[in-house]
N, C-alpha and C positions, 0 to 999 in steps of 0.2 A: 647344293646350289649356293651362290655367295649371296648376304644376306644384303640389301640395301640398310644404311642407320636408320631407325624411326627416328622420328622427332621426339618422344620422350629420352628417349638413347641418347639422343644429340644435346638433348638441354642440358643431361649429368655430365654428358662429356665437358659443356661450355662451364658449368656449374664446377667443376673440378679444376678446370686450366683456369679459374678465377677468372675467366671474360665474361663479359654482361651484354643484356641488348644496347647496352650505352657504346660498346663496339662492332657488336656484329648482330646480324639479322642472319636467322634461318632462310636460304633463297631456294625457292623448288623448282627443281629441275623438270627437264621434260618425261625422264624415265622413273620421276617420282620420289629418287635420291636427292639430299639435298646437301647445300653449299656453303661454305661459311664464306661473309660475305663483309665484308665493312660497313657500318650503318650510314656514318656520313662519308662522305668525300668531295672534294673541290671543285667546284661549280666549271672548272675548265677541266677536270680530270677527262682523261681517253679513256677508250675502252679498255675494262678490264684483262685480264690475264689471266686467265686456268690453270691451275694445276690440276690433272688427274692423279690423288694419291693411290695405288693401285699394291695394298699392303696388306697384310696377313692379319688379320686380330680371330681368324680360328686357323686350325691344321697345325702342324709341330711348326711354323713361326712367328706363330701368335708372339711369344713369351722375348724373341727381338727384336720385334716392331713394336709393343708396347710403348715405348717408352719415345719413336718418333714419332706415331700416330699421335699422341698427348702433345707435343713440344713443337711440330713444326708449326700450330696454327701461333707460337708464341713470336717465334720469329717472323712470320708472315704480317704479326701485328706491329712487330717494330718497322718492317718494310716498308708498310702502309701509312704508319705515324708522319712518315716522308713524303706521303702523295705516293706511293707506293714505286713501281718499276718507272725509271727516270722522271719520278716524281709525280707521274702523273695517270699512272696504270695502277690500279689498284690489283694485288693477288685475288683471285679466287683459289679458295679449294673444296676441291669434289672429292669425298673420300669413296672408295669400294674396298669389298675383302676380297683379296684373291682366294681364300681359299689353301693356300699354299698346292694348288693340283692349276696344270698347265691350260687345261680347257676352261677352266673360269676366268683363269689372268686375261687370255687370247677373249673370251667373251667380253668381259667387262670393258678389254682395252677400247674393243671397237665401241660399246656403246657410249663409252667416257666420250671421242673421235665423233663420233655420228648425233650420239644424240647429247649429251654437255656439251658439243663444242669447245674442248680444253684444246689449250695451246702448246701441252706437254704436260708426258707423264712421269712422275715418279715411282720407280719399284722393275723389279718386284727384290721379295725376300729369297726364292725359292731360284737358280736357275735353270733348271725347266722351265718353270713358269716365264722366264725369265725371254729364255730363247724362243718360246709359244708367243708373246707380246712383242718378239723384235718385228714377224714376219706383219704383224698388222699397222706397226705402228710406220715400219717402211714401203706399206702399201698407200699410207695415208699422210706420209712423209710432216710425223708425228715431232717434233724433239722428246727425247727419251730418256732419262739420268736415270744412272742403275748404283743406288749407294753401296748395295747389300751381294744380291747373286756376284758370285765372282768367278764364273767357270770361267778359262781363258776364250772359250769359245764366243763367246758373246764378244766379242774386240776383235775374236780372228777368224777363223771359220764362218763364221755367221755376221760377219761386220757387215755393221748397217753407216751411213755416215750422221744417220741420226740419232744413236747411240750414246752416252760416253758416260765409260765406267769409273767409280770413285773410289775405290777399295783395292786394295792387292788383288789380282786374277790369282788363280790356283798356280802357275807354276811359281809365279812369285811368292807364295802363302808355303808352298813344297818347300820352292828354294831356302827360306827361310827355318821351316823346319829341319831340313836335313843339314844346315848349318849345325844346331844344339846338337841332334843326333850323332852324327859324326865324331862331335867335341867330346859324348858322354860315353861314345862305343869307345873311342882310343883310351878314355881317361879310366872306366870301366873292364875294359875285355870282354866287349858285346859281341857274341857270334853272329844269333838269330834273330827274328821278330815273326811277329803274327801283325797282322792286318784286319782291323774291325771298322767296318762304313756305313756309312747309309746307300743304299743300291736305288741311287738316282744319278744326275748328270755331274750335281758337286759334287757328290762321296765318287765316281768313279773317275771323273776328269781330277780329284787331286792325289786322289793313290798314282795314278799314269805319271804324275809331275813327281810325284813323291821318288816312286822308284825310278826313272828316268835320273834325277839329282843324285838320289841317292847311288847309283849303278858308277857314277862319275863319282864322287866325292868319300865314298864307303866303299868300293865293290866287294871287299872280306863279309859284307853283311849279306844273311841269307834269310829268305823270306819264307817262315816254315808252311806259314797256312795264311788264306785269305777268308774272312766272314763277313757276308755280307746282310744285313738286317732289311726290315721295308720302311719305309717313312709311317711314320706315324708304332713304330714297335715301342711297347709297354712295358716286357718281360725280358729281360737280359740273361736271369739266370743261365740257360743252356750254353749261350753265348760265353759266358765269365768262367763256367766249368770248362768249355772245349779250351779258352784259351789258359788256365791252369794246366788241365792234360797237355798241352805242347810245352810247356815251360820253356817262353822265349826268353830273350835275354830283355826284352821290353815289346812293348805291345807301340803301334801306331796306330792312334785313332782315327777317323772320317765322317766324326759324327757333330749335329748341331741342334739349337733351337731344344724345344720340348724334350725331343731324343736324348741328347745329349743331359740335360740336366736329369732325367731317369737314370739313367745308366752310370752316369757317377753316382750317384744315391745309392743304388744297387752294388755297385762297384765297392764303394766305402762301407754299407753295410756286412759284406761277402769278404772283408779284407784284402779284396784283391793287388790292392796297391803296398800293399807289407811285402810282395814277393814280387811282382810285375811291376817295373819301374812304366810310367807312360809320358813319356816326353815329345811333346809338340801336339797337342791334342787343343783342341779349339777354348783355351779358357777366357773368356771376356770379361769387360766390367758386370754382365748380364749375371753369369755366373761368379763371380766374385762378391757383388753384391748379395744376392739371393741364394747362395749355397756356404755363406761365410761361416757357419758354423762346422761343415762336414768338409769340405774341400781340406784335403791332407796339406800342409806346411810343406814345402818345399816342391811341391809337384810343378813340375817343368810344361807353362801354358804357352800356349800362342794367340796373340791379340792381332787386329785390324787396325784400330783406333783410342786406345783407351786416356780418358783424358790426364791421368797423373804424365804421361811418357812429355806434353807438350802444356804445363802450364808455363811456360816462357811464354806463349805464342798469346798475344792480346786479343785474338779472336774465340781462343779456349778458354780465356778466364770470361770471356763476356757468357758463351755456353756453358759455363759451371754459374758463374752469379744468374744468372735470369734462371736456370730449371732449379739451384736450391731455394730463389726465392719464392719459385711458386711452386714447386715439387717438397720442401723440405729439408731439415736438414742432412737428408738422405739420400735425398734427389740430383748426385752428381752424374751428370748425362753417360749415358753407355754409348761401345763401339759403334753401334747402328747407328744409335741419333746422333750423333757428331756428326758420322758423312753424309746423313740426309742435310742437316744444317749446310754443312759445305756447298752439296748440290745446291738448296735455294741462293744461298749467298753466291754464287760460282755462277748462276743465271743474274740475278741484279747484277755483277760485275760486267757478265757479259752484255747485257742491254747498253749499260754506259759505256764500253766500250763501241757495241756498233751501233749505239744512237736510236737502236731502233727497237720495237720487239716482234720485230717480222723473223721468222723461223729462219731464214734465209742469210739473214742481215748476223743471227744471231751466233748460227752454226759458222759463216766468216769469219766472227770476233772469237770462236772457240778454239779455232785452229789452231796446234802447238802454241796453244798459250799461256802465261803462267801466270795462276793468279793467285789469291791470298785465301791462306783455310787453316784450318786450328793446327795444322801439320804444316804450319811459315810456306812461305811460296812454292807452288806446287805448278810442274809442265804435263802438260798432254802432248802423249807421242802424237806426234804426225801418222804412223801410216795405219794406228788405231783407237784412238780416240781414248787412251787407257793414259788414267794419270798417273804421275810417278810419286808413289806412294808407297811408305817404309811397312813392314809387317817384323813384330816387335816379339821376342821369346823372353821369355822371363818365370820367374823360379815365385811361387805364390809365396807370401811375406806379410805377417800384422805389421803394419805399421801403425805407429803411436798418432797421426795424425788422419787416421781416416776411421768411420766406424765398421769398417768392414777389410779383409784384407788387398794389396796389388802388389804388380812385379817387385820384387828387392831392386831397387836402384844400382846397387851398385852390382848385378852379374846380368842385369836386363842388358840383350841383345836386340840393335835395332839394322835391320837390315834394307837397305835403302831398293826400292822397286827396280832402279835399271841395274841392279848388281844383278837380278835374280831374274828378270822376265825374259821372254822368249827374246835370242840374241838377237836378231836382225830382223830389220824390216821385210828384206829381200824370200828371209825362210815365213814371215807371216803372209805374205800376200799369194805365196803358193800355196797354201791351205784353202785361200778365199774362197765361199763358193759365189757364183759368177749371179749378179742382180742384174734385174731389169733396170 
């Protein structure tokens, strides 16, 4: 069961992200959860504005929402500094855990909806969870930003129009990887591979996109074995021997979160990577940061967001200066919290543009529109709410100017979102399934 924060929980939270009651008051909710809330605001201010954060801090996505759960109440505060949403709506946020399991997300969403009264949720990590939270949230025609889950289904199969996803989808996340893959089977003389996932909606809607790309772009590639693991797996050994016994020519991972940083541990401790090359496997700033010691030099990752690929962009250097000056000098923002940032800022954008922060008014201004996020101006497709957004391949590298390793700059591959997503609008809307 997802845990509501106590209020002692809440105070280290506030006590950690350096806010004091001098900014914010604990506000209690009706279901007993409580809110971070602004202490003073402007005697004409409207009514506030809700977010429901609806994000993992237990289940294997604890370990990449960390770092949003921490950081969006910092931007919510600079929001706010302004008289908040058009100056004069102050953000609320209502945290919950989903749990990273579909029946808590779906639970929580509606009592975030019923009983917080949010005016839009953020999340989930998980999609499952993900696709479980659309069907409540378009019952109660919720606004919905999904930084994180990226199955393509969420944008097409299961399009809601209150939706809209901030991350590469999976075929664009495949597309990307079968790029490197392709480049390293010709440049190597890769026959075969093995396939290791996590046996949920992500691990299986990106292997589908994986080998779909791959079938086109490789077909001399053959696929000796599929293994599929459960969320939340601890023990990989069996997994690391079966794919030795096939000796592919490289291994494709589908794995994330908790899971994933295990099984590279495991993987590096078992030397699996002295003979299994593993290219295009989920490496983030998450893992970059916090696996700097073990992660093999040169191993071929694939990122969403990471912020070396876009300090050009004056929205990225504001998200590295604000989390290293209250995070540390360690504290350069991960893939996740960047597009959670995008989302809040991507919502203020849109109130100013339609004037308003009626859901109605707001989902208008959202429409094929392009607006400004640490990845320079960025458009949402019209016929699914998915924004066009690059997913980055890059070769792991110390560089002399971070204290932990990122992509080599000079063989990081960035792959722009309409190269790689589903081609036509005309082929997604025949998947749609039909809403009330």
């Amino acid at each position: 069961m997802a845990q509501h924060m106590s209020p002692p929980r809440f105070e280290c939270w506030l006590a950690e992200l350096k806010l004091s009651r001098r900014d914010f008051v604990l506000a209690p909710l009706a279901t007993g959860a409580l809110a971070l809330a602004p202490r003073f605001v402007r005697a004409q201010a409207g009514a506030p504005y809700r977010i429901g954060l609806l994000l993992s801090s237990s289940g294997t996505g604890a370990n990449y929402m960390s770092h949003a759960i921490r950081g969006l109440p910092l931007l919510a505060r600079e929001i706010n500094d302004r008289g908040g949403l058009l100056g004069r709506h102050p953000i609320h946020l209502v945290y919950r855990d989903d749990a990273t399991r579909p029946e808590v997300g779906a639970r929580e969403a509606a009592s975030l909806i019923l009983n917080d009264r949010v005016n839009a949720i953020f999340g989930t990590y998980s999609s499952g969870v993900a696709l479980a939270v659309q069907e409540v949230i378009h019952e109660h025609q919720t606004l919905h930003f999904v930084a994180t889950a990226n199955s393509s289904k969420i944008t097409e199969e299961n399009h809601t129009p209150y939706t809209w996803q901030f991350c590469p989808d999976t075929n664009m996340q495949s597309g990307a990887a079968v790029r490197a893959v392709a480049q390293f089977a010709r440049k190597n003389g890769w026959k075969s591979f093995v396939s290791l996932g996590q046996d949920y909606e992500w691990g299986r809607d990106t292997h589908r996109g994986f080998l779909s790309a791959l079938a086109r772009a490789a077909p001399e590639l053959k696929e000796e074995k599929q293994i599929w693991v459960k969320l939340g797996e601890t023990n990989f050994h069996d997994e690391i021997n079966a794919i030795r016994r096939a000796r592919p020519s490289f291994l494709f991972g589908v794995i994330a979160g908790k899971d994933h940083e295990l099984f590279l541990q495991q993987a590096h401790q078992l030397a699996l990577f002295n003979t299994v090359p593993y290219p295009g496997g989920l490496i983030s700033v998450t893992e970059l940061k916090f696996q700097r010691k073990t992660l093999p030099r040169g191993l071929i990752g694939l990122a969403r967001c990471p912020f070396f690929a876009h300090l050009a962009e004056p929205m990225m250097q504001q998200y590295v200066k604000r989390d290293r000056a209250v995070f540390g000098h360690d504290g350069y923002p991960d893939d996740w919290a960047c597009m959670h940032y995008d989302a809040l800022n991507v919502l203020d954008q849109a109130t100013r543009k339609a004037g308003s922060i009626a859901t109605a008014a707001v989902l208008k201004a959202l429409q094929g529109a392009s607006l400004d996020t640490c990845r320079g101006k960025r458009t949402f497709r019209d016929c699914s709410n998915q924004l066009d957004v690059p997913s980055y391949v890059g070769e792991v590298w110390d560089s002399p100017d971070y204290p932990f390793p990122i992509y080599k700059p000079e063989t990081m591959i960035v792959v722009q979102g309409n190269e790689v997503w589903t081609p036509s609008c005309s082929a997604i809307e025949k998947t749609r399934k039909k809403r009330a």
